[in-house]
C-alpha positions as YAML, in Angstrom:
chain: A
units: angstrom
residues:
- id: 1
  name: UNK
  ca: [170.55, -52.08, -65.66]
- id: 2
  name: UNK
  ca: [171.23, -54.99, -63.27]
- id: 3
  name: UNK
  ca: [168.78, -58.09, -63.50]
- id: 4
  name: UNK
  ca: [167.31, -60.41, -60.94]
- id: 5
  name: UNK
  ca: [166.98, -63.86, -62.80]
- id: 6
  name: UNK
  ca: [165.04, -67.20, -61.05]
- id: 7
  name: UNK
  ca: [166.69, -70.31, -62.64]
- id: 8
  name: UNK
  ca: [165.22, -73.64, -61.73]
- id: 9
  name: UNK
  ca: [168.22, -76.10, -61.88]
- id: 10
  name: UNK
  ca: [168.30, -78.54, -64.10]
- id: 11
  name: UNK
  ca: [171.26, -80.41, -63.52]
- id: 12
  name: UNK
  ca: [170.10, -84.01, -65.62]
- id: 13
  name: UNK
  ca: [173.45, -84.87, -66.12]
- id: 14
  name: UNK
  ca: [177.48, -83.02, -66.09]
- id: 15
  name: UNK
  ca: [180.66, -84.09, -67.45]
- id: 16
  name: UNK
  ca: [184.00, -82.70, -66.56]
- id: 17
  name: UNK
  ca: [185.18, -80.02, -68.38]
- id: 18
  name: UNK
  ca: [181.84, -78.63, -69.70]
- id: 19
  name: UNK
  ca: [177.91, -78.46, -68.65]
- id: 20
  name: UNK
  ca: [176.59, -81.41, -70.69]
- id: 21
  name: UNK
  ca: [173.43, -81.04, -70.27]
- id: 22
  name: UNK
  ca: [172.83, -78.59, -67.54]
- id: 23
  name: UNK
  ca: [171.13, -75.79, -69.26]
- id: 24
  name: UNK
  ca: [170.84, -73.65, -65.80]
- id: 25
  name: UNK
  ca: [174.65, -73.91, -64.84]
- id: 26
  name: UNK
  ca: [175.53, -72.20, -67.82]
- id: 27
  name: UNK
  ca: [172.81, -69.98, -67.59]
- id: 28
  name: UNK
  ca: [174.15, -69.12, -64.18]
- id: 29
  name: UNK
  ca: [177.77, -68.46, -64.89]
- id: 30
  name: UNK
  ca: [176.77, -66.09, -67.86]
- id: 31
  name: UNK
  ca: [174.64, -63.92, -65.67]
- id: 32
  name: UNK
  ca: [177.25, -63.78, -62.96]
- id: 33
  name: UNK
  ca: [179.88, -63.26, -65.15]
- id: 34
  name: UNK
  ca: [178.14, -60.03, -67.06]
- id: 35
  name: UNK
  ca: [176.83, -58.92, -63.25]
- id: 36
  name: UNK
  ca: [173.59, -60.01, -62.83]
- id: 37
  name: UNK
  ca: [172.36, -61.75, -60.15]
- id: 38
  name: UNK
  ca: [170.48, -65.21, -59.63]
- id: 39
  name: UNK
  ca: [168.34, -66.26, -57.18]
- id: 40
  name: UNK
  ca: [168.25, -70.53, -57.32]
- id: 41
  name: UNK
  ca: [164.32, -71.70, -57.05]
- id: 42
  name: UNK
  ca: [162.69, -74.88, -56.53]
- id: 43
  name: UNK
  ca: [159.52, -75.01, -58.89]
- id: 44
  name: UNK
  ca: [158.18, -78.01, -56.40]
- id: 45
  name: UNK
  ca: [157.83, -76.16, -53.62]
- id: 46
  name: UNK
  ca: [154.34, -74.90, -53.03]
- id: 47
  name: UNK
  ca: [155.40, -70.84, -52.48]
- id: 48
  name: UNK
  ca: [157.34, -71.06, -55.38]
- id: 49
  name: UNK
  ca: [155.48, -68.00, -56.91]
- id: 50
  name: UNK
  ca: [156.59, -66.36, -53.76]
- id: 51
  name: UNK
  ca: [159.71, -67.27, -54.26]
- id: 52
  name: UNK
  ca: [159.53, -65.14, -57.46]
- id: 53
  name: UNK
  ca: [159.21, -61.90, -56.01]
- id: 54
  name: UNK
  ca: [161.72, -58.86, -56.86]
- id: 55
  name: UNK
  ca: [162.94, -61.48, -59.87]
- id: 56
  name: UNK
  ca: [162.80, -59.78, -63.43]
- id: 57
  name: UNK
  ca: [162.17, -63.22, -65.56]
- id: 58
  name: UNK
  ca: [162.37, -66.78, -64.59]
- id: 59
  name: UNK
  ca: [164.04, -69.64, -66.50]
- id: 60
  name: UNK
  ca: [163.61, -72.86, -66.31]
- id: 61
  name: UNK
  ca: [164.98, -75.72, -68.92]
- id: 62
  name: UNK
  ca: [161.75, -78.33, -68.15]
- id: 63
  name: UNK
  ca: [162.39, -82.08, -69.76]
- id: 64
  name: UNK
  ca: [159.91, -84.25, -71.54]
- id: 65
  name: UNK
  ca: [159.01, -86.24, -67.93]
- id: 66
  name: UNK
  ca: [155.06, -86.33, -67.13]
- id: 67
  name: UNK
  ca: [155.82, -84.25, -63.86]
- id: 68
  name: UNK
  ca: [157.61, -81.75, -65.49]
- id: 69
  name: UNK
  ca: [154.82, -81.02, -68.34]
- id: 70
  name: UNK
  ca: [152.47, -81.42, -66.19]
- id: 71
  name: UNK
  ca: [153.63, -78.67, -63.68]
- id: 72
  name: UNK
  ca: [155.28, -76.64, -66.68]
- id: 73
  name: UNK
  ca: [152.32, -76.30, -68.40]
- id: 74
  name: UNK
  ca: [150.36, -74.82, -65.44]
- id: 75
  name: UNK
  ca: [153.30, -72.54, -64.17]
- id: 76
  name: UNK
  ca: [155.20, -71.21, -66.67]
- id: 77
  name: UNK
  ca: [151.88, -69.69, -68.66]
- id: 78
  name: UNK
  ca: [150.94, -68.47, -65.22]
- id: 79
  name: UNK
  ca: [154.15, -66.52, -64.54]
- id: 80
  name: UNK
  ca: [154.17, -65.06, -68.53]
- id: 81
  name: UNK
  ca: [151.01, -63.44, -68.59]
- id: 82
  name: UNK
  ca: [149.59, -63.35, -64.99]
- id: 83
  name: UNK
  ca: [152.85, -61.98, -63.21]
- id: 84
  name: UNK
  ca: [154.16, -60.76, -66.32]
- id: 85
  name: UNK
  ca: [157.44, -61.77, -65.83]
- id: 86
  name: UNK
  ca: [159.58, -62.73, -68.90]
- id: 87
  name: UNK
  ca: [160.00, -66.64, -69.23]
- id: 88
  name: UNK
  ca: [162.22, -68.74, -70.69]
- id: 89
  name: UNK
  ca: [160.58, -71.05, -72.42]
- id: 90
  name: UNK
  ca: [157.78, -68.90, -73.16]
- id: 91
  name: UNK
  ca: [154.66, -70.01, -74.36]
- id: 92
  name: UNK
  ca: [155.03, -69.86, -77.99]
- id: 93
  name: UNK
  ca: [158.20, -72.07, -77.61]
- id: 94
  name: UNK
  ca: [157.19, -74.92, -75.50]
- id: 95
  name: UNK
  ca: [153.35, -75.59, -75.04]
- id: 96
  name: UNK
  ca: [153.76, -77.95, -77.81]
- id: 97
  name: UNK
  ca: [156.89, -79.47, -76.65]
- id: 98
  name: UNK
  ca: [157.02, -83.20, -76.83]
- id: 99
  name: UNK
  ca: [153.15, -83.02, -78.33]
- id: 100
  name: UNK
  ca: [153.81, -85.11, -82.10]
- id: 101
  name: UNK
  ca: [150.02, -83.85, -82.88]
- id: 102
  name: UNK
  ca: [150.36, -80.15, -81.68]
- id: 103
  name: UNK
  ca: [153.06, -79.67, -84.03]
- id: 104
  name: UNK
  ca: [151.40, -81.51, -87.15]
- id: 105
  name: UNK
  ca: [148.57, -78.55, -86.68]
- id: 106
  name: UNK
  ca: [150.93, -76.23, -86.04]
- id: 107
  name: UNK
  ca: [152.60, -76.88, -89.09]
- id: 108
  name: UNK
  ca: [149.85, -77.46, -91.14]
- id: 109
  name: UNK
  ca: [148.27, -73.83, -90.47]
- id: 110
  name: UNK
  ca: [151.45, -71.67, -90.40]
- id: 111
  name: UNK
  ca: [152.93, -73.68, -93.81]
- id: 112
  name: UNK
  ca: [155.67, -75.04, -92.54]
- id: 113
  name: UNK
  ca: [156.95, -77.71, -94.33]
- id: 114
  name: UNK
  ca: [156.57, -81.14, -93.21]
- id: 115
  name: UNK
  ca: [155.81, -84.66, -94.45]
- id: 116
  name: UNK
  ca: [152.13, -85.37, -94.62]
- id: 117
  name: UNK
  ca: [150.89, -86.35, -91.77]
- id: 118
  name: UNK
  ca: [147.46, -87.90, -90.92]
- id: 119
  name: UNK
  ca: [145.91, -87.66, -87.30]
- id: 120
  name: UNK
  ca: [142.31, -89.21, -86.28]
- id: 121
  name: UNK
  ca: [140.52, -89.61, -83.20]
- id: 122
  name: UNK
  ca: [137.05, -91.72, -84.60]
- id: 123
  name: UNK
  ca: [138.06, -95.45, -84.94]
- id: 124
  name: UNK
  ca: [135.91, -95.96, -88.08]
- id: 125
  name: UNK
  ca: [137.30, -92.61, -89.85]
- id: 126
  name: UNK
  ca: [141.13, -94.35, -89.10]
- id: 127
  name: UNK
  ca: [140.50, -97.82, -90.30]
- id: 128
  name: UNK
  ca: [138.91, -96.42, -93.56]
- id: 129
  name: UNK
  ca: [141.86, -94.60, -94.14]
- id: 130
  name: UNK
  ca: [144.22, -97.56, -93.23]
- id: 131
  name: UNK
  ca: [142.04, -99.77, -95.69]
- id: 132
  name: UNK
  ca: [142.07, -97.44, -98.37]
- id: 133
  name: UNK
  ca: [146.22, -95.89, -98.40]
- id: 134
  name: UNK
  ca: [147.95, -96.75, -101.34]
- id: 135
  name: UNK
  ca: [151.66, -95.95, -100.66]
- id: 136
  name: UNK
  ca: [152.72, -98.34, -97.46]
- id: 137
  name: UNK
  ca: [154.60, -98.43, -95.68]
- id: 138
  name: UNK
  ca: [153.99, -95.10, -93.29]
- id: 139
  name: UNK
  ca: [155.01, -94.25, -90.20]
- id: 140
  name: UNK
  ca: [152.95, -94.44, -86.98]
- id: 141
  name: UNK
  ca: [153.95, -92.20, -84.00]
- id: 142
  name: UNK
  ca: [152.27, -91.83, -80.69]
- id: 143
  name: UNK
  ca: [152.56, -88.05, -79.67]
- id: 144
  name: UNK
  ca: [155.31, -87.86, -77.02]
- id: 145
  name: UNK
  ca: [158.64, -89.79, -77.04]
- id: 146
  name: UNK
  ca: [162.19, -88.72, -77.71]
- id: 147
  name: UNK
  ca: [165.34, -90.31, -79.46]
- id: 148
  name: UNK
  ca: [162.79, -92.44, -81.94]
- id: 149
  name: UNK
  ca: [161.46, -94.01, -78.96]
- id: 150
  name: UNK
  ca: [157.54, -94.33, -80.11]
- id: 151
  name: UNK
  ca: [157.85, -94.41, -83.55]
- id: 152
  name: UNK
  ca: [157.45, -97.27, -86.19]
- id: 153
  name: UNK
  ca: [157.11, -98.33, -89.90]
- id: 154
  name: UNK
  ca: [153.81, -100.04, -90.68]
- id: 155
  name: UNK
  ca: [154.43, -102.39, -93.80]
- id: 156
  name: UNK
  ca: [151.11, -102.94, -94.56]
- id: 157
  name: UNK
  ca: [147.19, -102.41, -94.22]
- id: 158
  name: UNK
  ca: [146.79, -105.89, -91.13]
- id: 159
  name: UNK
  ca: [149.12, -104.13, -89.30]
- id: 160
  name: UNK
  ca: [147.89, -101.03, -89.37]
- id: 161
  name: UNK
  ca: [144.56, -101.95, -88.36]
- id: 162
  name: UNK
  ca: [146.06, -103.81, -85.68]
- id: 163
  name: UNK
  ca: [147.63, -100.60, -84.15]
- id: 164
  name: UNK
  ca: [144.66, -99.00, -84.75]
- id: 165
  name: UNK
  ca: [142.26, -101.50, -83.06]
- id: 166
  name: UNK
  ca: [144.95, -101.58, -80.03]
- id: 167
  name: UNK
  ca: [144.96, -97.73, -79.37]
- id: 168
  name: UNK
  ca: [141.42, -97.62, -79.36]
- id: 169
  name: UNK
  ca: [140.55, -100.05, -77.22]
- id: 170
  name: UNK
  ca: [143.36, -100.61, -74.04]
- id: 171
  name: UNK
  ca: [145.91, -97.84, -75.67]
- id: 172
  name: UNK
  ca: [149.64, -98.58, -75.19]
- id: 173
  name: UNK
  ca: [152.30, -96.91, -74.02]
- id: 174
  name: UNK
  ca: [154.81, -97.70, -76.21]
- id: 175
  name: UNK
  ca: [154.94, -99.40, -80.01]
- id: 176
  name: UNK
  ca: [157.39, -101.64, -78.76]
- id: 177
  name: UNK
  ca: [155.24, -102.54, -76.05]
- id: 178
  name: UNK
  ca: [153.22, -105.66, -77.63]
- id: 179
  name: UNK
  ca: [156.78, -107.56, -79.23]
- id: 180
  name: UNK
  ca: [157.46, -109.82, -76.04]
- id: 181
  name: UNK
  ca: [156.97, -109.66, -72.70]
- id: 182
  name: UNK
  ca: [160.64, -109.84, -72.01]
- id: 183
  name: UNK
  ca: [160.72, -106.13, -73.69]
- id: 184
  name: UNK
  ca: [158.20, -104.96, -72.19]
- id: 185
  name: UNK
  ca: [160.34, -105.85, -68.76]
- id: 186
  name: UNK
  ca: [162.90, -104.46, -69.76]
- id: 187
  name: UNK
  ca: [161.47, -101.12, -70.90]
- id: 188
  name: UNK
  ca: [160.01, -101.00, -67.43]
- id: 189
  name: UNK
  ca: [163.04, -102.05, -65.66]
- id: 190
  name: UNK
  ca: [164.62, -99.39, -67.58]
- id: 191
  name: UNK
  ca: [162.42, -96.59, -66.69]
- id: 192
  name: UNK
  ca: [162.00, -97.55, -62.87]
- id: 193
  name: UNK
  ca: [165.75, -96.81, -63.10]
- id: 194
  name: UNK
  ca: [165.07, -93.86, -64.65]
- id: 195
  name: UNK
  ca: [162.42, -92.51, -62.16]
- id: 196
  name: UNK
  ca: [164.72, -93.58, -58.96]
- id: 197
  name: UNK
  ca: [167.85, -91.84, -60.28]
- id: 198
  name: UNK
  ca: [165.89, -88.83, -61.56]
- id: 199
  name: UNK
  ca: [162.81, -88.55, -58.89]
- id: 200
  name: UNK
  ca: [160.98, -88.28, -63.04]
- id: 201
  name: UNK
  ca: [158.50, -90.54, -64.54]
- id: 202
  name: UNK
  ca: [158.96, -90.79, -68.28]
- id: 203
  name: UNK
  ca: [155.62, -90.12, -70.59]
- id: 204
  name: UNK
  ca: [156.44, -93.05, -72.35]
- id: 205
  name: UNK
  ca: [154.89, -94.61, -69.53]
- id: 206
  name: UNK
  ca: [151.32, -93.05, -69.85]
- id: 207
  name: UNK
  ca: [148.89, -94.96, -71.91]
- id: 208
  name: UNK
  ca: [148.30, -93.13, -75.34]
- id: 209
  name: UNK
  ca: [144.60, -93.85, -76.36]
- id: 210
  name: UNK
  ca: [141.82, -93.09, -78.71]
- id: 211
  name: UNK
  ca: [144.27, -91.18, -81.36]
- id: 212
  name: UNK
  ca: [145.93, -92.19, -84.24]
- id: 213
  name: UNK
  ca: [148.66, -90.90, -86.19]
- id: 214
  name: UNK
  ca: [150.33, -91.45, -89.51]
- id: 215
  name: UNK
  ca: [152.67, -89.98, -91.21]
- id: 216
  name: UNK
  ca: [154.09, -90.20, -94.81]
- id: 217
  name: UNK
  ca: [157.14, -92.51, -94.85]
- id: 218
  name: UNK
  ca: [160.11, -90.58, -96.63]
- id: 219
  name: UNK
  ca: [162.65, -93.36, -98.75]
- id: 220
  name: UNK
  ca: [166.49, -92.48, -99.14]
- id: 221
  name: UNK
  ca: [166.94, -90.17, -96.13]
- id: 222
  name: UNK
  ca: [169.73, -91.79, -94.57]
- id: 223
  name: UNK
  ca: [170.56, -89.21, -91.93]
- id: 224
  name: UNK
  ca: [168.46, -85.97, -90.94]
- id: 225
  name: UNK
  ca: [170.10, -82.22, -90.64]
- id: 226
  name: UNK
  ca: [169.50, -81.50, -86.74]
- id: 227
  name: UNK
  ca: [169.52, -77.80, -86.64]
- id: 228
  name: UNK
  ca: [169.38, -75.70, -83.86]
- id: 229
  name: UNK
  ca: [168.53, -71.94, -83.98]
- id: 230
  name: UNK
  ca: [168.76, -69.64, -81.09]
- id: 231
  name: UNK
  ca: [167.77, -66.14, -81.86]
- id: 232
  name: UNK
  ca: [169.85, -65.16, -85.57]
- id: 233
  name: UNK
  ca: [172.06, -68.06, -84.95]
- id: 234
  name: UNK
  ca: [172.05, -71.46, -86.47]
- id: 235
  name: UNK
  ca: [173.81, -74.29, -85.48]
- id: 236
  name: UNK
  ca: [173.64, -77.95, -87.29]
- id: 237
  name: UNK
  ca: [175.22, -81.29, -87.43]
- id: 238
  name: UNK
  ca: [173.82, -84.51, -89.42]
- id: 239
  name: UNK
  ca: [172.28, -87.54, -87.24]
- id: 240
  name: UNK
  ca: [172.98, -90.89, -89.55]
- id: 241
  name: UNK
  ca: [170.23, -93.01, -89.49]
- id: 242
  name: UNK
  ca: [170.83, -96.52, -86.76]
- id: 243
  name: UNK
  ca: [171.96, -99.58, -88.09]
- id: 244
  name: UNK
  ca: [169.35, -101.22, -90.42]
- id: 245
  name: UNK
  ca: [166.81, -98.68, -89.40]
- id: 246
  name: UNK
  ca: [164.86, -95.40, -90.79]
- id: 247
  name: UNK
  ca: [165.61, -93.64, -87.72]
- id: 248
  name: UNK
  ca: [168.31, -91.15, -87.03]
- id: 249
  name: UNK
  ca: [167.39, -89.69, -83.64]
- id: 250
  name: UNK
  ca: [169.41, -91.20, -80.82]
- id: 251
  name: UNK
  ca: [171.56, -93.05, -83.30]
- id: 252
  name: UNK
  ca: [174.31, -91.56, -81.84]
- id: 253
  name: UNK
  ca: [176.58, -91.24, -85.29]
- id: 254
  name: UNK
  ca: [176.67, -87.41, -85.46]
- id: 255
  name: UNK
  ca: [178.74, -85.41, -88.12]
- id: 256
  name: UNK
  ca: [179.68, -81.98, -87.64]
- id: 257
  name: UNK
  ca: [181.30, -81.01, -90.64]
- id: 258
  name: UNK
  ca: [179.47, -77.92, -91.96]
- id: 259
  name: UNK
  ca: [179.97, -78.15, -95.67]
- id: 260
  name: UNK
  ca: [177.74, -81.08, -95.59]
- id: 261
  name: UNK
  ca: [174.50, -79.33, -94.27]
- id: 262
  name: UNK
  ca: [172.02, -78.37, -96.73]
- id: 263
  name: UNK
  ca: [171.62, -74.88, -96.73]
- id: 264
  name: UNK
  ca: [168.17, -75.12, -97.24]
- id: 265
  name: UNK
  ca: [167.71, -76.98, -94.00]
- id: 266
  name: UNK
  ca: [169.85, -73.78, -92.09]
- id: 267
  name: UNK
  ca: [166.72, -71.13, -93.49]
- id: 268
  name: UNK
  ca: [163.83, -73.79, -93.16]
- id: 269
  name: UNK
  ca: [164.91, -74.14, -89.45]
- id: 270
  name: UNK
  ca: [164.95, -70.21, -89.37]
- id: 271
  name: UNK
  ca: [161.67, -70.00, -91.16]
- id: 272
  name: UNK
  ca: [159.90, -72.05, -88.33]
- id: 273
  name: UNK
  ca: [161.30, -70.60, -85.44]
- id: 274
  name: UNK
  ca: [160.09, -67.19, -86.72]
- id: 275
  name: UNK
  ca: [156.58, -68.22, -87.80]
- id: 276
  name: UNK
  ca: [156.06, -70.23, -84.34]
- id: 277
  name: UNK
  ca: [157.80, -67.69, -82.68]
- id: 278
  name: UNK
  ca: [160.07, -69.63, -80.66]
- id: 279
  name: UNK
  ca: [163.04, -68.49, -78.46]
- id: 280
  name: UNK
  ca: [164.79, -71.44, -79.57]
- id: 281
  name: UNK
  ca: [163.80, -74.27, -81.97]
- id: 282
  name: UNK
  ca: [165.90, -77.42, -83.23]
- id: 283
  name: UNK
  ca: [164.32, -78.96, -86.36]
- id: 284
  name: UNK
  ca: [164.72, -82.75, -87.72]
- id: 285
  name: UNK
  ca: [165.06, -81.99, -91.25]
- id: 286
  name: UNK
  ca: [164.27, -84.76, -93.74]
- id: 287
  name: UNK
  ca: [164.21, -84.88, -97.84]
- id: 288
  name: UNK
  ca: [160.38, -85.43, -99.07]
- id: 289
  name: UNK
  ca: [162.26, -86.38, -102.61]
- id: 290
  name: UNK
  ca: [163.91, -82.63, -102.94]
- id: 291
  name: UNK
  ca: [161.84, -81.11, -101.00]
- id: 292
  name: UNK
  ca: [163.39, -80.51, -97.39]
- id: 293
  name: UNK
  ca: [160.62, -80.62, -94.44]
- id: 294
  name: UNK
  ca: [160.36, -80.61, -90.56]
- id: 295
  name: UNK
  ca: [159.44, -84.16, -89.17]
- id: 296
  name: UNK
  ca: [159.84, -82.53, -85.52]
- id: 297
  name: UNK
  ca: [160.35, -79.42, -83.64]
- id: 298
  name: UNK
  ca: [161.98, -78.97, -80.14]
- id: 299
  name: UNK
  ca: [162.76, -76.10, -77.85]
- id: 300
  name: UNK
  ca: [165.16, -78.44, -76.01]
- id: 301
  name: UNK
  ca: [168.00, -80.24, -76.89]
- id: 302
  name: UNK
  ca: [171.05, -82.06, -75.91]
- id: 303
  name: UNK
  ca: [173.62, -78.93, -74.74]
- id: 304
  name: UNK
  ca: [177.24, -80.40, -75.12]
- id: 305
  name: UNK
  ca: [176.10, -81.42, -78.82]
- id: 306
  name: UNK
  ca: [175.53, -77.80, -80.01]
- id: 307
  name: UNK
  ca: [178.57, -76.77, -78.21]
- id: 308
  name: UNK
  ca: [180.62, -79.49, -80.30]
- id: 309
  name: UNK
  ca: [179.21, -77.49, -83.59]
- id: 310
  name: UNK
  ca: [183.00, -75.54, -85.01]
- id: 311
  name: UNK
  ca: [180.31, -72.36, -85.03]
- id: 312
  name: UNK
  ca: [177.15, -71.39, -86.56]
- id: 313
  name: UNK
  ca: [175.85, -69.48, -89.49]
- id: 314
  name: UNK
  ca: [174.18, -66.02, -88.40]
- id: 315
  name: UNK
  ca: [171.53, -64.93, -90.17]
- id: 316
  name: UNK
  ca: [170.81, -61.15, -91.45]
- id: 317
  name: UNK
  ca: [167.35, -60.35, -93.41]
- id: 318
  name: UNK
  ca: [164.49, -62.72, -93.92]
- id: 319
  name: UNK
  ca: [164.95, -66.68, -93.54]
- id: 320
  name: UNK
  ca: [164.31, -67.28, -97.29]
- id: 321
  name: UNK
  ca: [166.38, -64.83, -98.95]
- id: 322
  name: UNK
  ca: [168.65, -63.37, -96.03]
- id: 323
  name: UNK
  ca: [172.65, -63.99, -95.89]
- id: 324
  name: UNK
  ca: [173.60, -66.75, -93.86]
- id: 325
  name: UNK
  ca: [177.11, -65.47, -92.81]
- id: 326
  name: UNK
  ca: [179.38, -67.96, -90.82]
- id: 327
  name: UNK
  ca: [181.05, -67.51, -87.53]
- id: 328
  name: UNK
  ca: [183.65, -70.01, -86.47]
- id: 329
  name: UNK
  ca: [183.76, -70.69, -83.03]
- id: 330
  name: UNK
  ca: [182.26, -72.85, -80.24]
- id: 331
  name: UNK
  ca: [179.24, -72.00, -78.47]
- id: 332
  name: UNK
  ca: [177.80, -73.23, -75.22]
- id: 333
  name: UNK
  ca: [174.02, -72.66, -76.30]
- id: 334
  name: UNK
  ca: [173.43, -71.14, -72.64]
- id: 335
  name: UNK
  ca: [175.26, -68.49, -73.71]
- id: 336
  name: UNK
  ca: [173.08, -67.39, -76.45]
- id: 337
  name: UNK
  ca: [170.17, -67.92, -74.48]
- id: 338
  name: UNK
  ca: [171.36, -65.32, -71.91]
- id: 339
  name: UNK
  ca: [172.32, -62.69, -74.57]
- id: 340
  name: UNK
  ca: [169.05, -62.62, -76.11]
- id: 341
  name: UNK
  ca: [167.17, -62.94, -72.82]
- id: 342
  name: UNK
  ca: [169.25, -60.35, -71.73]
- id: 343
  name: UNK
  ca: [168.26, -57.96, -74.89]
- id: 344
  name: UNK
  ca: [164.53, -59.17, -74.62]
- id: 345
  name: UNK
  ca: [164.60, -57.85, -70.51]
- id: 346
  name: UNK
  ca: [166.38, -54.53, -71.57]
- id: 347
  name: UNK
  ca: [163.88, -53.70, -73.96]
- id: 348
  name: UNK
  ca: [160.85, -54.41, -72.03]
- id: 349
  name: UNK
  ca: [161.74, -53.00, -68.83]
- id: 350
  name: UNK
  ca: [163.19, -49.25, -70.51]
- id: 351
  name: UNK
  ca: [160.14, -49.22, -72.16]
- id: 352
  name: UNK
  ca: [157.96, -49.98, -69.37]
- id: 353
  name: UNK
  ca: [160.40, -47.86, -67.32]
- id: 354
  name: UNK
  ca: [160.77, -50.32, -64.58]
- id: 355
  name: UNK
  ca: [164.40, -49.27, -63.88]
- id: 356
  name: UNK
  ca: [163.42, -47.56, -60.94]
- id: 357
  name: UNK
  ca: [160.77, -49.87, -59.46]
- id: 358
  name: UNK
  ca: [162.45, -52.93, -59.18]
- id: 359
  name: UNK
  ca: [165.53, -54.04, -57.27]
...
């Protein structure tokens, strides 16, 4: 059977020779190139569920911006379960996206590994714990941000309690904010570029109030194992950590030799994209001593970085004890996003033998 796929573009950025970042090109060219057909929609438009009719799924690669979560949030659900379309993202793989405190619950109650982490909304429960931690420093995150953007080491109890008092009371909207106001101008300089180039506001913008959260600070990680999984496949590369910092994300110093990624890192990645049931999912993994955990979990990710990966490791039985088997070869991630998608709309629609009903 033929398919009918709605793709909201997404063209954030292209280089020559290859589709960067522009999930939805690639998207496209699959489709057309294994005979389906695409119809182009614009999300922004008010008939855009109109715009959706005789269409068998609807994809749309949404970025962390506060008008795209804002309007993802509200459409994509809507379209899932209410015109029971398939979706790509689907719920289970992106209503936490970008959401630092969805994830640490998430986590928490499906036992997925991940550094402790320590989230309060009453100002008097926060500082108590601030006053009475034992093991500084520790890491304080505000809920959205990407690339490390929003996340700091706190040394010591006074400056804890000074984040703490500050979130509670104005709220900031970034922990770089308060340094200087020559920062701060540039941060907004840099964003009002941002927003006129794009037509999106960043979240990093919106003031985060009235929450708090800490997380365990993990010693002698000096990169993290990015890895990517998209249905049975895994791909990985390691993130060094920037120069004189704890952070790797956005450091920009990216090795993809594959005899240097933890296998444990390959099945923990596996292991949360089953239990969250996710469509895709890219893990930060970090060492908690031995231990490897998730410090974050994404459905979206930087394209022309996976496709860099020499191939993947596919993955046959259960995520602890299964056989990661390597493939060599390059992969646009696109790609594998169609064939599943493709498997997923095969499946549904024999079995709900809408072969003949649709066009």
């Amino acid at each position: 059977m033929k398919y009918k796929i709605a793709i909201q573009p997404n063209n954030y950025g292209k280089k020559d020779g290859g589709y960067d970042d522009d999930f939805s090109a690639c998207w496209k060219d699959t489709l057309e190139r294994l005979g389906h057909s695409v119809k182009i929609v614009d999300v922004w438009k008010s008939n855009i569920l109109e715009q959706l009719e005789l269409c068998h799924a609807f994809m749309w690669r949404f970025i962390h911006s506060r008008e795209h979560i804002q309007l993802a949030r509200r459409l994509l659900p809507t379209i899932e379960h209410y015109l029971d379309l398939p979706v790509f993202p689907n719920e289970h793989t992106a209503w936490h996206y970008d959401d630092k405190i969805a994830q640490a619950m998430i986590f928490k109650v499906l036992g997925i590994s991940h550094p402790e982490t320590y989230i309060f909304f009453d100002f008097t429960e926060a500082l108590s714990f601030a006053k009475n931690y034992t093991n500084y420093p520790i890491v304080l995150k505000l809920a959205n941000g990407a690339g490390s953007s929003n996340v700091k080491l706190i040394s010591d109890f006074n400056e804890a309690e000074y984040y703490i008092k500050l979130v509670f009371d104005k709220g900031v909207n970034s922990l770089a904010a308060d340094i200087s106001i020559g920062n701060r101008l540039k941060k907004i300089k840099h964003f009002a570029r941002q927003t006129l180039k794009t037509g999106y506001t960043d979240l990093s913008l919106d003031v985060q109030k009235r929450y708090i959260l800490f997380q365990k600070f993990l010693p002698n990680n000096a990169f993290d194992s990015r890895v990517t999984v998209i249905g049975n496949r895994a791909f990985a590369y390691r993130r060094s950590n920037r120069v004189n910092d704890f952070r790797a994300s956005g450091s920009g110093i990216i090795d993809w030799e594959p005899s240097k990624i933890d296998e444990q890192f390959i099945r923990l990645a596996f292991d949360t994209a089953i239990k969250m049931k996710m469509q895709s999912c890219a893990i930060d993994g970090l060492y908690d001593g031995n231990k490897p955990v998730v410090g974050e979990v994404s459905y979206a990710y930087v394209h022309h970085l996976i496709h860099t990966c020499p191939g993947h490791w596919e993955l046959q039985g259960d995520a602890k004890y299964g056989t990661l088997v390597w493939k060599d070869g390059q992969m646009w991630p696109g790609e594998a996003h169609i064939v599943d998608f493709l498997e997923v709309l095969s499946e549904r629609y024999e079995r709900k033998q809408y072969g003949n009903n649709v066009s």
